[in-house]
C-alpha positions in Angstrom: -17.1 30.1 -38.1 -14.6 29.7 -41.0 -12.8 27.2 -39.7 -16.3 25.0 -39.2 -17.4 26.0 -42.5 -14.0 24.8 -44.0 -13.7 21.5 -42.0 -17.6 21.2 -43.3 -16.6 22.1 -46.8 -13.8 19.6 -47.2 -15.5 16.9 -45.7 -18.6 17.2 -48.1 -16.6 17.8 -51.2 -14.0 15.4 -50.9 -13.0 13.7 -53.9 -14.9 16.0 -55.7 -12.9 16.7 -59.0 -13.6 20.4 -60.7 -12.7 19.9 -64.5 -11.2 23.3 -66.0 -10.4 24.3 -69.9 -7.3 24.8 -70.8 -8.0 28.1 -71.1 -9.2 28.6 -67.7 -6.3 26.0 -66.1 -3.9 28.6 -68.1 -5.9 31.6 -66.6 -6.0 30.2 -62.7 -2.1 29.4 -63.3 -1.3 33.0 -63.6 -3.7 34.9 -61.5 -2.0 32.3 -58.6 0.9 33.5 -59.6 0.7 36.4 -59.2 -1.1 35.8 -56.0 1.8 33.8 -54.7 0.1 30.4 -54.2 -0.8 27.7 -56.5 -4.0 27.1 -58.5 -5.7 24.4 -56.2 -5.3 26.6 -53.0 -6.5 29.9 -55.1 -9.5 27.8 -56.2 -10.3 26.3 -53.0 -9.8 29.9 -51.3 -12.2 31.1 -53.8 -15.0 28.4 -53.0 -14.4 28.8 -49.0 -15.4 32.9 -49.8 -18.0 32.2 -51.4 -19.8 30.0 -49.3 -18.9 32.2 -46.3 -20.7 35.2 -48.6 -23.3 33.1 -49.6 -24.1 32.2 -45.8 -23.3 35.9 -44.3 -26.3 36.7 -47.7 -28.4 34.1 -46.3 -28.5 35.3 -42.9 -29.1 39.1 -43.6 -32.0 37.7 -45.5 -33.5 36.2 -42.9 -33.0 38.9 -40.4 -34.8 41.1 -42.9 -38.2 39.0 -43.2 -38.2 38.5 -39.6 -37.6 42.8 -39.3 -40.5 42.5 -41.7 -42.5 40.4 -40.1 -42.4 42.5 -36.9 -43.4 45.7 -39.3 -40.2 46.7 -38.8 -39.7 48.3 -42.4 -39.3 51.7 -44.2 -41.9 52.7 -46.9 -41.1 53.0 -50.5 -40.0 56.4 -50.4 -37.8 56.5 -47.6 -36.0 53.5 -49.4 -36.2 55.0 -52.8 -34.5 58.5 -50.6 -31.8 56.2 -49.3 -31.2 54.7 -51.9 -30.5 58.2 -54.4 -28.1 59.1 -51.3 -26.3 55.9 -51.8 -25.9 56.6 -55.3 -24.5 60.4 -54.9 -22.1 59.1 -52.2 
């Protein structure tokens, strides 16, 4: 899947120019740096991530209304339970 969603990416943002501050050229410069790669790869790294997040997001939200939809859901107070436990862990 990532290397479909990359070709994909590429291909629909070609020539597409992303116009930084100074401050923020400055700041990309020495995180990649520190990263070992240069500021173009580190940004287009970053925007290949978060579209692969965005569409692993999308899909656990669709798998939840269709659980939903099939009334396969918790009540609030089992969630609210849960959800305590998560915070104490």
């Amino acid at each position: 899947m990532k290397n479909l969603l990359h070709s994909r990416f590429l291909s629909i943002l070609k020539g597409i120019e992303v116009h930084f501050t100074a401050e923020q050229e400055a700041q990309l410069a020495q995180i990649a740096t520190k990263s070992g790669t240069d500021p173009e790869r580190l940004v287009k790294d970053a925007a290949l991530r978060l579209l692969e997040e965005e569409a692993r997001f999308r899909a656990a939200v669709r798998e939840g209304i269709a659980q939903a939809d099939r009334g396969e859901f918790i009540e609030e107070e089992e969630m609210d339970a849960r959800f305590e436990q998560m915070l104490r862990s």
